[in-house]
DRENNU-233103 format. One record per atom (N, C-alpha, C): residue in three letters; x, y negated, z negated; residue number from 1. Coordinates in Angstrom, 1 decimal. Layout:
lumnu:ALA&X:X&Y:Y&Z:Z&drenfi:NUM
...
// end
This chain:
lumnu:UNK&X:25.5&Y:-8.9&Z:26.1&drenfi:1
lumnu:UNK&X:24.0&Y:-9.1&Z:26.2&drenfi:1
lumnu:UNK&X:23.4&Y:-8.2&Z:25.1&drenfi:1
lumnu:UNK&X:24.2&Y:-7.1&Z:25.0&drenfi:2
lumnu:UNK&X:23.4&Y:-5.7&Z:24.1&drenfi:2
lumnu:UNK&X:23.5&Y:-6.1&Z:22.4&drenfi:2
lumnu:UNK&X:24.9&Y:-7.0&Z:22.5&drenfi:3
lumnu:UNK&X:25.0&Y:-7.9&Z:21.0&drenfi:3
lumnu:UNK&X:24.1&Y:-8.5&Z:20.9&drenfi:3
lumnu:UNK&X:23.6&Y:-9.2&Z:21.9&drenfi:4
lumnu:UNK&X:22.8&Y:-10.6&Z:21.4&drenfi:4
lumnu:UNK&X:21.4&Y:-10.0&Z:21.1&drenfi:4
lumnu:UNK&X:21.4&Y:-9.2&Z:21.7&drenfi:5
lumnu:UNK&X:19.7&Y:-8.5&Z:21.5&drenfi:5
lumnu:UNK&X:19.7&Y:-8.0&Z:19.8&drenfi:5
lumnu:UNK&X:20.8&Y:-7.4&Z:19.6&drenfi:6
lumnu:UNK&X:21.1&Y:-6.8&Z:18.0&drenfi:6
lumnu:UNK&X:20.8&Y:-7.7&Z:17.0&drenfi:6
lumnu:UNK&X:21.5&Y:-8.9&Z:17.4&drenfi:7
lumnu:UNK&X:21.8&Y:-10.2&Z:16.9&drenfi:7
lumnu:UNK&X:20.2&Y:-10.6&Z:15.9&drenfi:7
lumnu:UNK&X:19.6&Y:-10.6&Z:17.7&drenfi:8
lumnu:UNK&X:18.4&Y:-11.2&Z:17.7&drenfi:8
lumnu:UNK&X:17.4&Y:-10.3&Z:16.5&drenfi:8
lumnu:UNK&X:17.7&Y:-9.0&Z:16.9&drenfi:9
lumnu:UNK&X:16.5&Y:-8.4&Z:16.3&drenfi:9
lumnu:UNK&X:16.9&Y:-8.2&Z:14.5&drenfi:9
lumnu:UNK&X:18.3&Y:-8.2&Z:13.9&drenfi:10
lumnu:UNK&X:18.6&Y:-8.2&Z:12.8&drenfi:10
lumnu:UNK&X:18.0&Y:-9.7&Z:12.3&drenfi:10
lumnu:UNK&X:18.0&Y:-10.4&Z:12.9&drenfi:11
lumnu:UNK&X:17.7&Y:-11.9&Z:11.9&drenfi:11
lumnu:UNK&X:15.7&Y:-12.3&Z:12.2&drenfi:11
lumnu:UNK&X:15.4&Y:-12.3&Z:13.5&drenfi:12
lumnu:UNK&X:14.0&Y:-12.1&Z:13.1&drenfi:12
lumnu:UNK&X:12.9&Y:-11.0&Z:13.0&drenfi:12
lumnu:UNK&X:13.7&Y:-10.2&Z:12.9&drenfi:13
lumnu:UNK&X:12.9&Y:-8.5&Z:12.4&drenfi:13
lumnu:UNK&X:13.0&Y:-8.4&Z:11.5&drenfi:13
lumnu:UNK&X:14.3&Y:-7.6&Z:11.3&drenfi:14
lumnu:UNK&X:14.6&Y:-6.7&Z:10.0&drenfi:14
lumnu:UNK&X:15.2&Y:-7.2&Z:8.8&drenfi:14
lumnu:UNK&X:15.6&Y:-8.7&Z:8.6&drenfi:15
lumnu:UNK&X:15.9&Y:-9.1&Z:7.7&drenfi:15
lumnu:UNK&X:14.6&Y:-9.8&Z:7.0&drenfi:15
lumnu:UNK&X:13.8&Y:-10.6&Z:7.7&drenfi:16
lumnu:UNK&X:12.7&Y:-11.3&Z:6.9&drenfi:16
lumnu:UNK&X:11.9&Y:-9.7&Z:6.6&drenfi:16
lumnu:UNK&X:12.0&Y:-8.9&Z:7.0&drenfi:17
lumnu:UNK&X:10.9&Y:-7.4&Z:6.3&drenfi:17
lumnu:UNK&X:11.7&Y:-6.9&Z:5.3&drenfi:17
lumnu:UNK&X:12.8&Y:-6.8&Z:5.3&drenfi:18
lumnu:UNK&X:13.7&Y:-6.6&Z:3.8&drenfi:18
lumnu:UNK&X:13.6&Y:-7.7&Z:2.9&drenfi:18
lumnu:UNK&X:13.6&Y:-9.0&Z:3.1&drenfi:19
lumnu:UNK&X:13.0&Y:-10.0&Z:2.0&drenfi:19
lumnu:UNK&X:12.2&Y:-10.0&Z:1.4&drenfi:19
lumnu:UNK&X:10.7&Y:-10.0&Z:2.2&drenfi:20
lumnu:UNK&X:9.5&Y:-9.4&Z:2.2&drenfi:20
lumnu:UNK&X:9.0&Y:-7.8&Z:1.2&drenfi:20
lumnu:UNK&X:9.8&Y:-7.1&Z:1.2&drenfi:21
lumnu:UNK&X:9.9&Y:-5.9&Z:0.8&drenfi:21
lumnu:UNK&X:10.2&Y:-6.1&Z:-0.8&drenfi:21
lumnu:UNK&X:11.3&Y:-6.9&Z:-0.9&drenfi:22
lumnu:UNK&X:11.8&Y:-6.9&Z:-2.1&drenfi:22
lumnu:UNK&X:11.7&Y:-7.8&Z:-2.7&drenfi:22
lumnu:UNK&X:10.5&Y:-8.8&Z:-2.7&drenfi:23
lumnu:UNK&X:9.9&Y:-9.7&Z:-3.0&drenfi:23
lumnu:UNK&X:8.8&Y:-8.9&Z:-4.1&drenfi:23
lumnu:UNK&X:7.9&Y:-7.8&Z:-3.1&drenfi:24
lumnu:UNK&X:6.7&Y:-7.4&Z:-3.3&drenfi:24
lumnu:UNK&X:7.2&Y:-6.3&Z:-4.1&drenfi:24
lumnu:UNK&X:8.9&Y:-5.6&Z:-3.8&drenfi:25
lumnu:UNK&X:9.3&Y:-4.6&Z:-5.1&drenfi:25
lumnu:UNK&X:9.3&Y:-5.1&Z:-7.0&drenfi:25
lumnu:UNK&X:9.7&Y:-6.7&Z:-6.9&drenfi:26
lumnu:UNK&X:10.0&Y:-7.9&Z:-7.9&drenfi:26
lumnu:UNK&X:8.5&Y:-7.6&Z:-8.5&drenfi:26
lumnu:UNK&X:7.4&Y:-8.4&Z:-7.7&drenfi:27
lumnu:UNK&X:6.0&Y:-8.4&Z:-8.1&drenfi:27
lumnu:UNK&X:5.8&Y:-7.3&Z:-8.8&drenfi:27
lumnu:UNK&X:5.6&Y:-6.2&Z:-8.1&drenfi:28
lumnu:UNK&X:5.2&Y:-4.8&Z:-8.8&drenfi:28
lumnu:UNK&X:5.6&Y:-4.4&Z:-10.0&drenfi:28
lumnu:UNK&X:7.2&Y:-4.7&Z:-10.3&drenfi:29
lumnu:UNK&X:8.3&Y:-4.6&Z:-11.4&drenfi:29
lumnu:UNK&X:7.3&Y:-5.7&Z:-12.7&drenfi:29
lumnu:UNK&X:7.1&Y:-6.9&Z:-11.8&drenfi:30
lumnu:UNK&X:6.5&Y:-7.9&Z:-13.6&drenfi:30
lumnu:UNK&X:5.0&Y:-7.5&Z:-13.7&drenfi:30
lumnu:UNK&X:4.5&Y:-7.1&Z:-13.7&drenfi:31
lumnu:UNK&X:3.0&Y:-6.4&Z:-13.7&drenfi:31
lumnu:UNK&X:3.0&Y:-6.4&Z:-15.4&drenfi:31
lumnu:UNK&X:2.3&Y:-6.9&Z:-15.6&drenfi:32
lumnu:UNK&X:2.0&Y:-7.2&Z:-17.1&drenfi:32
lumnu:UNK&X:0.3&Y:-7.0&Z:-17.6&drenfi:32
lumnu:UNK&X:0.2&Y:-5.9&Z:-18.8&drenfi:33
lumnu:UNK&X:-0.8&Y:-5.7&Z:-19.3&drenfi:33
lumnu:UNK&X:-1.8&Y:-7.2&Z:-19.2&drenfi:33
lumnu:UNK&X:-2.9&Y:-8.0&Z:-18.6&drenfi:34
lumnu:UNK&X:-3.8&Y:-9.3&Z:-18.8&drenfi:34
lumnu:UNK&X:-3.1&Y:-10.1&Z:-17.6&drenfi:34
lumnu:UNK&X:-2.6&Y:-9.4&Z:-16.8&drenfi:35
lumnu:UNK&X:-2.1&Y:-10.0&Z:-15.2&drenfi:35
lumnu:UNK&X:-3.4&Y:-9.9&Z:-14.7&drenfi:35
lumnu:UNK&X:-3.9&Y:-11.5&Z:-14.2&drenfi:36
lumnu:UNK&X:-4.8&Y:-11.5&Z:-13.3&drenfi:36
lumnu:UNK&X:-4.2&Y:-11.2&Z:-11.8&drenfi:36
lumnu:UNK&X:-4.9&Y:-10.1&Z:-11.1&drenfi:37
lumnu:UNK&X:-4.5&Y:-9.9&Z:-9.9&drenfi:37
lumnu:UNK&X:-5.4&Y:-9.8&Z:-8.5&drenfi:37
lumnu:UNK&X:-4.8&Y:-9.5&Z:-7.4&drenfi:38
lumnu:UNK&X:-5.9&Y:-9.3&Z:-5.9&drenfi:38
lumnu:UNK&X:-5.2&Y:-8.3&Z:-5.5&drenfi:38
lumnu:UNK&X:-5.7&Y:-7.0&Z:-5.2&drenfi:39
lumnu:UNK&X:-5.4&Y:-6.0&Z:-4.3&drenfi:39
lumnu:UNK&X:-6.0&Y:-6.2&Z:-2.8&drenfi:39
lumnu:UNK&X:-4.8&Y:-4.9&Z:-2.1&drenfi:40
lumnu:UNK&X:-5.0&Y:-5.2&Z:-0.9&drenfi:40
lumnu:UNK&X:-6.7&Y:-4.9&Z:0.2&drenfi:40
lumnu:UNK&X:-7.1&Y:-4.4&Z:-1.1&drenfi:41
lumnu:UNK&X:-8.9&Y:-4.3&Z:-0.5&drenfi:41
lumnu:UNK&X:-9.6&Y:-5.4&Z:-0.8&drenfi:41
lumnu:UNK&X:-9.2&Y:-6.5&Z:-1.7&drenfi:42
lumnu:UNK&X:-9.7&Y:-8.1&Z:-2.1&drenfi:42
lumnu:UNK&X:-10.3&Y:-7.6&Z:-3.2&drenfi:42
lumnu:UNK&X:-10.4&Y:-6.8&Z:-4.0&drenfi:43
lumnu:UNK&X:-10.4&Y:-6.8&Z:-5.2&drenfi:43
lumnu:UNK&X:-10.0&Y:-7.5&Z:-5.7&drenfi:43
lumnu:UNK&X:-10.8&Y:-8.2&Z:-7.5&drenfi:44
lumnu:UNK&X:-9.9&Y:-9.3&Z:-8.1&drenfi:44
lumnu:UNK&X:-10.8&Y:-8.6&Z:-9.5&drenfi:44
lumnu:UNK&X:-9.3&Y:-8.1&Z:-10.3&drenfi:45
lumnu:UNK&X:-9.6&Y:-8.2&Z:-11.8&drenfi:45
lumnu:UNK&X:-8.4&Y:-8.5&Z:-12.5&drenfi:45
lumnu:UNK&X:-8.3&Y:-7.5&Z:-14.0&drenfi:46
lumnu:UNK&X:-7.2&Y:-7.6&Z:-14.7&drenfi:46
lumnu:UNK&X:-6.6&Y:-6.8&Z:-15.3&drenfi:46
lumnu:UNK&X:-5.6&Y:-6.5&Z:-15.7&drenfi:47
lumnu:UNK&X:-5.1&Y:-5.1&Z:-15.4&drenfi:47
lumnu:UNK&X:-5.1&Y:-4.8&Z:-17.0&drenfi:47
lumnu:UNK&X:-5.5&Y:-4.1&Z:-17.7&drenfi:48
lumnu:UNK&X:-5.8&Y:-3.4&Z:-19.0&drenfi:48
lumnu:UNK&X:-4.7&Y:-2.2&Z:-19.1&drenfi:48
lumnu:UNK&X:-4.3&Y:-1.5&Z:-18.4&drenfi:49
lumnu:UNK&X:-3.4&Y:-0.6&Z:-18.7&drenfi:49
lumnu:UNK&X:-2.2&Y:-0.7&Z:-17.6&drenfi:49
lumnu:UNK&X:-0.8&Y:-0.4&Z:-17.9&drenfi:50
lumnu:UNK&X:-0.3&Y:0.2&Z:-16.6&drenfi:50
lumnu:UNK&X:0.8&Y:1.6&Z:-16.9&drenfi:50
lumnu:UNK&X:0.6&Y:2.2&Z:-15.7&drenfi:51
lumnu:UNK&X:1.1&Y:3.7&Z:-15.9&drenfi:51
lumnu:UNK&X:2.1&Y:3.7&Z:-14.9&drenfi:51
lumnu:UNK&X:2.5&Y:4.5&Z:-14.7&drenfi:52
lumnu:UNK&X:4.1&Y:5.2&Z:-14.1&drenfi:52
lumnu:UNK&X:3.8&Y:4.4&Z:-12.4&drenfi:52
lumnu:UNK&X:2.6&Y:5.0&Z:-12.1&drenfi:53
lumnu:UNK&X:2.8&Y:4.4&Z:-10.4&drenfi:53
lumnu:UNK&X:1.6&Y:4.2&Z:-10.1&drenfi:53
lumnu:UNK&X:0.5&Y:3.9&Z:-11.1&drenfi:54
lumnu:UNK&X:-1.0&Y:3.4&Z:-11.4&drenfi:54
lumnu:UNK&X:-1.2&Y:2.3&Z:-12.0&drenfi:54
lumnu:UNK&X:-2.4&Y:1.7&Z:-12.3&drenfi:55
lumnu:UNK&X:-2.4&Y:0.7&Z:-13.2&drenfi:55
lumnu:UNK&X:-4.1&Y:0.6&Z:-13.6&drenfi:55
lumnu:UNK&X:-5.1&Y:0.3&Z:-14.5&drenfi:56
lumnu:UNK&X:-6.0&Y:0.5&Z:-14.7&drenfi:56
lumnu:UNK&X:-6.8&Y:-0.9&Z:-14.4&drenfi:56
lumnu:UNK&X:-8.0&Y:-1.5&Z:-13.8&drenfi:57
lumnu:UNK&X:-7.9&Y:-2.5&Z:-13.3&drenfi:57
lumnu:UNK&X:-9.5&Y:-2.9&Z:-13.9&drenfi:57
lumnu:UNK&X:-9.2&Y:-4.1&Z:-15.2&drenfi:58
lumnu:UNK&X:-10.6&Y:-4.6&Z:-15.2&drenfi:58
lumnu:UNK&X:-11.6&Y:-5.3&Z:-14.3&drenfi:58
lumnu:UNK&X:-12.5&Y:-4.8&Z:-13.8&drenfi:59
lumnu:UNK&X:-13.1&Y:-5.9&Z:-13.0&drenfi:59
lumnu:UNK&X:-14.4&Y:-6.3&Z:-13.2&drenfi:59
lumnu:UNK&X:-15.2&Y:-5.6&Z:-14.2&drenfi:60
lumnu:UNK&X:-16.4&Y:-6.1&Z:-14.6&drenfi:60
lumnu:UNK&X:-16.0&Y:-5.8&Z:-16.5&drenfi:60
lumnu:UNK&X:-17.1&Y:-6.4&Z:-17.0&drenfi:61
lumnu:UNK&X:-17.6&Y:-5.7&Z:-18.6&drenfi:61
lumnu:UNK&X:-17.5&Y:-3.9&Z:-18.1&drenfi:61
lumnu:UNK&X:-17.0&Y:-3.3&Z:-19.0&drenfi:62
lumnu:UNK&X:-16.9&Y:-2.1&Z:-19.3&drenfi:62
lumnu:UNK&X:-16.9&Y:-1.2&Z:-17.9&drenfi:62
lumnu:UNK&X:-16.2&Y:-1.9&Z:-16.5&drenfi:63
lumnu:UNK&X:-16.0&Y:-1.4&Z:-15.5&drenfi:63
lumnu:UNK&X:-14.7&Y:-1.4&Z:-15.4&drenfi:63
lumnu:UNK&X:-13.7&Y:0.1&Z:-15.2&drenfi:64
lumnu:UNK&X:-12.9&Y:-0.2&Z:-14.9&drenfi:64
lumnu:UNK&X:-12.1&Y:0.8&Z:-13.6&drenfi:64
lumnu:UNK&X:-11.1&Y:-0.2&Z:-12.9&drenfi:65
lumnu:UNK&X:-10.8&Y:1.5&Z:-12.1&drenfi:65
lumnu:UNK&X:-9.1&Y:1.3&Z:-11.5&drenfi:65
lumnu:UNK&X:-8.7&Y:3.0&Z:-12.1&drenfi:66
lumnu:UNK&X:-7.8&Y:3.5&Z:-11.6&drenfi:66
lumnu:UNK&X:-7.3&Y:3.3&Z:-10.0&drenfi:66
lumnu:UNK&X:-6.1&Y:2.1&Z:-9.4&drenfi:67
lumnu:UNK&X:-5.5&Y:2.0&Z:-8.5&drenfi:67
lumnu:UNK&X:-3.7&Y:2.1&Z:-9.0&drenfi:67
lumnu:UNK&X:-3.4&Y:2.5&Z:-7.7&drenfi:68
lumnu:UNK&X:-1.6&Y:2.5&Z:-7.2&drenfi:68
lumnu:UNK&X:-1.0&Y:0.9&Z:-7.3&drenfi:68
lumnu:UNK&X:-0.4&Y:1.2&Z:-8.5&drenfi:69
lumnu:UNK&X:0.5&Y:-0.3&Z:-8.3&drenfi:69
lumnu:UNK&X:0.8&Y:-1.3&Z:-7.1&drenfi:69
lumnu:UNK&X:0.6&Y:-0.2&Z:-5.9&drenfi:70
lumnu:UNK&X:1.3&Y:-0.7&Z:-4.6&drenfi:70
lumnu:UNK&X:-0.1&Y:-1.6&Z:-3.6&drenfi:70
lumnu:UNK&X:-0.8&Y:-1.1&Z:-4.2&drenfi:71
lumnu:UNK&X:-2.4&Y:-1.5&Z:-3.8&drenfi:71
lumnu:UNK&X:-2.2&Y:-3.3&Z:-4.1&drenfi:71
lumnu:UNK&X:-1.5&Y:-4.0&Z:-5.0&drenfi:72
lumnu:UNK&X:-1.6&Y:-5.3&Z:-5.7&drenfi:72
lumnu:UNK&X:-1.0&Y:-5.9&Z:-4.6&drenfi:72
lumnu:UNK&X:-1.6&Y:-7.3&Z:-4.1&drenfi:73
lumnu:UNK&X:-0.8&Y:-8.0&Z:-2.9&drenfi:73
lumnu:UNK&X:-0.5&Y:-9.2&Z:-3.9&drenfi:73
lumnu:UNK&X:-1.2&Y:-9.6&Z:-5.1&drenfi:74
lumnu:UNK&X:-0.2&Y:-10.9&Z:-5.6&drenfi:74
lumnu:UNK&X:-1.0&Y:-11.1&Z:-7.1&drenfi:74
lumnu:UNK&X:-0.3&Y:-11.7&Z:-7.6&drenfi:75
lumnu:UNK&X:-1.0&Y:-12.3&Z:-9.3&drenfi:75
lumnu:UNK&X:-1.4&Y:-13.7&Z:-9.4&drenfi:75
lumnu:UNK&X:-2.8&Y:-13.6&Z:-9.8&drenfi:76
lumnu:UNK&X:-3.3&Y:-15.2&Z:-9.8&drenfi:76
lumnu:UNK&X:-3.0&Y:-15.5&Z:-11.0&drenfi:76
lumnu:UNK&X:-3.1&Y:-17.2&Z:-10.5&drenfi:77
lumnu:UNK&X:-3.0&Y:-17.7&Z:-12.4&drenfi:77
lumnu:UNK&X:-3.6&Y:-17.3&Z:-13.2&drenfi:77
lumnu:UNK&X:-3.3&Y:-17.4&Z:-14.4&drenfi:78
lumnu:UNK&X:-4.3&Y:-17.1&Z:-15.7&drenfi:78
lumnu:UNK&X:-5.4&Y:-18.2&Z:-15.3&drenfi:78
lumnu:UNK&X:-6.6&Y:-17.2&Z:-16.2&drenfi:79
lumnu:UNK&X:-8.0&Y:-18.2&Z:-15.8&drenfi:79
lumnu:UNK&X:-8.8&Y:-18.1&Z:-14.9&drenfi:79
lumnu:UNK&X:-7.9&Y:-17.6&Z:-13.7&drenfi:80
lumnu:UNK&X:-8.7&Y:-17.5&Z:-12.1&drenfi:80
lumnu:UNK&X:-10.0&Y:-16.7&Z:-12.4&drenfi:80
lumnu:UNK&X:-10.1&Y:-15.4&Z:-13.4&drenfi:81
lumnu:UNK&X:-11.4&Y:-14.9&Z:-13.5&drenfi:81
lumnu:UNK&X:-12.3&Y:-15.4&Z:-14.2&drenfi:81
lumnu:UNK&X:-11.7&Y:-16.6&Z:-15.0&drenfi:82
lumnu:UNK&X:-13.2&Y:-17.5&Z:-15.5&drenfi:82
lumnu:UNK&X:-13.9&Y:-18.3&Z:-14.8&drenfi:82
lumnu:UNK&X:-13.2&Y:-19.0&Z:-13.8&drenfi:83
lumnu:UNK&X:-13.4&Y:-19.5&Z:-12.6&drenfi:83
lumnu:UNK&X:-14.7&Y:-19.0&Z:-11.6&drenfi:83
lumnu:UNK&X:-14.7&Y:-17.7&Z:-11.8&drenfi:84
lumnu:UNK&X:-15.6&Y:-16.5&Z:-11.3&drenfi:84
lumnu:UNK&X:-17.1&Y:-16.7&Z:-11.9&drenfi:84
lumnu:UNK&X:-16.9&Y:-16.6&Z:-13.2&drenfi:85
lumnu:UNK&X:-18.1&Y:-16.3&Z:-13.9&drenfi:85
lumnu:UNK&X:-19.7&Y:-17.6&Z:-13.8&drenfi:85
// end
């Protein structure tokens, strides 16, 4: 019984959060200077600089602001911020 509970909780817990995990470790890894992006506060700009465990984040004309790489939940297509204007 104490197997199957193990069983249970390795395949719909902790393996789809280790997928999950190293999905979003991949993302962070391609971060590319002109990556349109959305952080986890719904922020949406584009990234102008990236630093060690930072990244500099265009979001208006001559607005910009210092966030944690880890802050980024995904990269939109190119374009998505013309889309905006």
């Amino acid at each position: 019984m104490f197997a199957i509970f193990i069983f249970f909780v390795y395949f719909a817990i902790w393996r789809p959060q280790n997928k999950r995990a190293k999905e979003q470790q991949m993302m962070l890894a391609s971060l590319a200077k002109g990556d349109e992006v959305v952080t986890a506060g719904g922020i949406v700009g584009r990234i102008d600089k990236i630093m060690d465990k930072h990244i500099l984040l265009s979001v208006a004309n001559n607005v910009g602001i210092v966030m944690q790489k880890s802050a980024v939940v995904s990269i939109l297509p190119k374009g998505t911020l013309k889309s905006f204007e």
